[in-house]
N, C-alpha and C positions, 0 to 999 in steps of 0.2 A: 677565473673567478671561482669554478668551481672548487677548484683545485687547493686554492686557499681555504674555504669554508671547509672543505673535509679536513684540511690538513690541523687547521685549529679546532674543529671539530673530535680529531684521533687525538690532539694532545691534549684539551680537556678531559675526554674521555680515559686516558692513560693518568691523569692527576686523580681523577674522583676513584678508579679503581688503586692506585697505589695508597692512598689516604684511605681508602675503604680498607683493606689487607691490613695497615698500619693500627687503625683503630680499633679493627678486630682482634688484633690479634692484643693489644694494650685491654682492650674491657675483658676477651679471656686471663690475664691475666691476674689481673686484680680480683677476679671472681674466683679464680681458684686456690687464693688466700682467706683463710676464714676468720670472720670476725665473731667471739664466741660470744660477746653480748650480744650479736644481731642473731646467732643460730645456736644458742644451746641451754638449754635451761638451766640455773641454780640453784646452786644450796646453802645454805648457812645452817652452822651449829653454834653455843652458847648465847653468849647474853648479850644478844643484839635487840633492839627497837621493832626493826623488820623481821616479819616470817618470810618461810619460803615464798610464799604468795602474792607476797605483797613486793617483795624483791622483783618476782619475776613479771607482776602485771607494770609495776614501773616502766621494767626495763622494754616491754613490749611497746607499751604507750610511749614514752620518751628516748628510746634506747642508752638509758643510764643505768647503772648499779649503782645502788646507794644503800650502804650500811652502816649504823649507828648505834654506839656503845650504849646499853642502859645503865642507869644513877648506882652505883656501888657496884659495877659489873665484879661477880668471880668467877675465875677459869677464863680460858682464851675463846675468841671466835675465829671460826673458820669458816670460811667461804668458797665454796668448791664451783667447780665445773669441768666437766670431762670433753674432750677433742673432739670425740664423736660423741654426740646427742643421744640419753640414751632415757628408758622411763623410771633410772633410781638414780642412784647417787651412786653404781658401780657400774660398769661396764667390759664392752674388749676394750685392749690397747687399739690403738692406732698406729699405724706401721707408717710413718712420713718418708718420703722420698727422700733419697740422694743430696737433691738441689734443696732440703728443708733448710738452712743453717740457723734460725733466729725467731724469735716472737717480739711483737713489738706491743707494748702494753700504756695505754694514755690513761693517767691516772692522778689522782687527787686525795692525799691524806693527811689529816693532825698526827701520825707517829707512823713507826719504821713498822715495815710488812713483810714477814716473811713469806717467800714465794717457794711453794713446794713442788715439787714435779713425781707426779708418784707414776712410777711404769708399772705394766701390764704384770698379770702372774704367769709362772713358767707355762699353763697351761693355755695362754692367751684369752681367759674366759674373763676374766676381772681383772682390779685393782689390788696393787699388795697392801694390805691393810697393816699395822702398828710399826713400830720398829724408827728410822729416819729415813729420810727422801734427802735428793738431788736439790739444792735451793740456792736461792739467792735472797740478796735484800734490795727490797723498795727501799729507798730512803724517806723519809715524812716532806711531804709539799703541801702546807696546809693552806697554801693562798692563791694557787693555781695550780691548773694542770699541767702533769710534764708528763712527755713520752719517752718513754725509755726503748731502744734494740738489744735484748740482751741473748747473744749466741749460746745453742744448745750447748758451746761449751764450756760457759760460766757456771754451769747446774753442776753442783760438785756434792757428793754425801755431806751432807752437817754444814753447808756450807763452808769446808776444810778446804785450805790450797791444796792439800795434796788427797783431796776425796775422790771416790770412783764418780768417773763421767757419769752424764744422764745418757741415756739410750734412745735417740729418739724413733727408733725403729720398734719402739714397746712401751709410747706415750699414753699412759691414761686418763690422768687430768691435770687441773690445775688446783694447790688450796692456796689461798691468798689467808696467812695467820697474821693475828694482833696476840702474841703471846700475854701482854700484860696490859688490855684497853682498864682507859679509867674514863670515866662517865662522858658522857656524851664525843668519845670519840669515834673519828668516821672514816668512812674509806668512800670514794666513790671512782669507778670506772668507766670511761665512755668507750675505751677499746682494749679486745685484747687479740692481734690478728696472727694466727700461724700461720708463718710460711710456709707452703707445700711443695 
C-alpha cells in the first residue's frame, strides 16, 4: 500500500515539477519581449489633439495610444518611441539579439502610417536625425484593430524593394507618420511588442 501511495505520490510530484520548468520557462519568455506601450514613454510632433502628456497618461491608465488629427491640420504628425526607454526623445540604439527577427504591432487607423525605424549613430550615443529611415506601411483599419508581424526584413530605405536593410543590431526607435492627416484623423495602438 505503501508503495503505491509513494509511487503516485513521485508521479504527481514529477507532473507539477515538469509543468512548473514548462510554465517558467513560457512567462520568461513572453516577458523578455517588450511591449513598448506598456514600457516606453512617447512622443508626438505637429498637429495632433493630444500633447505628449496627455498621450502618455492615457497610455499608463488604459494602456492605449491614441492620436488625433486637429481641424485643418498642416505638416505631418509623428509619433515616436525609442526601444529603450530613455528621458528625451533621443537615445542609444539598442543592439537586439540574433533570435530578434519581427515586431508585431496591434493597431487601429482612418489612413496609411508610415512606420519608420531610425538606427543608432555611428557613435552609438543617439538617433540619426534627418535624411530617410528603413520603413514600412500600416495600411488604414479604421473599424478595428489588426495586428500585423512585420520581419526586420521588410524595413527597407524609402520603403524601396531594393533599399538598404534596417539594422537591427543599431535600433533606436520607432516614428509611426501620417504624412498627409486631414482633420480628425486618428491612429490608436494597443501594441507594439519587439522580439528579443
Amino acid at each position: 500500500m505503501k508503495k503505491k501511495i509513494l509511487s503516485k505520490f513521485n508521479s504527481l510530484l514529477l507532473i507539477l515539477i515538469t509543468g512548473f520548468f514548462m510554465f517558467g520557462f513560457t512567462s520568461l519568455k513572453k516577458d523578455s519581449d517588450r511591449n513598448l506601450v506598456k514600457t516606453s514613454t512617447w512622443y508626438i510632433a505637429g498637429p495632433s489633439v493630444e500633447n505628449q502628456e496627455t498621450i502618455n497618461r492615457i497610455r499608463q491608465e488604459k494602456e492605449i495610444i491614441k492620436v488625433t488629427a486637429k481641424d485643418n491640420p498642416t505638416g505631418e504628425i509623428e509619433l515616436n518611441v525609442l526601444i529603450t526607454d530613455s528621458d528625451s526623445n533621443d537615445g542609444a540604439p539598442t543592439n537586439l539579439s540574433d533570435h530578434s527577427k519581427f515586431v508585431t504591432i496591434t493597431y487601429k487607423s482612418s489612413h496609411l502610417i508610415k512606420l519608420q525605424a531610425r538606427e543608432g549613430n555611428k557613435e552609438g550615443t543617439g538617433c540619426v536625425h534627418g535624411g530617410s529611415h528603413p520603413r514600412v506601411d500600416l495600411e488604414a483599419s479604421p473599424k478595428k484593430f489588426t495586428t500585423v508581424k512585420i520581419p526586420w526584413s521588410d524595413f527597407k530605405q524609402d520603403g524601396l524593394s531594393h533599399g538598404t536593410l534596417l539594422n537591427p543590431h543599431n535600433l533606436c526607435k520607432f516614428n509611426f507618420v501620417n504624412y498627409n492627416p486631414v482633420s480628425g484623423a486618428f491612429l490608436e495602438i494597443k501594441a507594439v511588442i519587439v522580439q528579443n
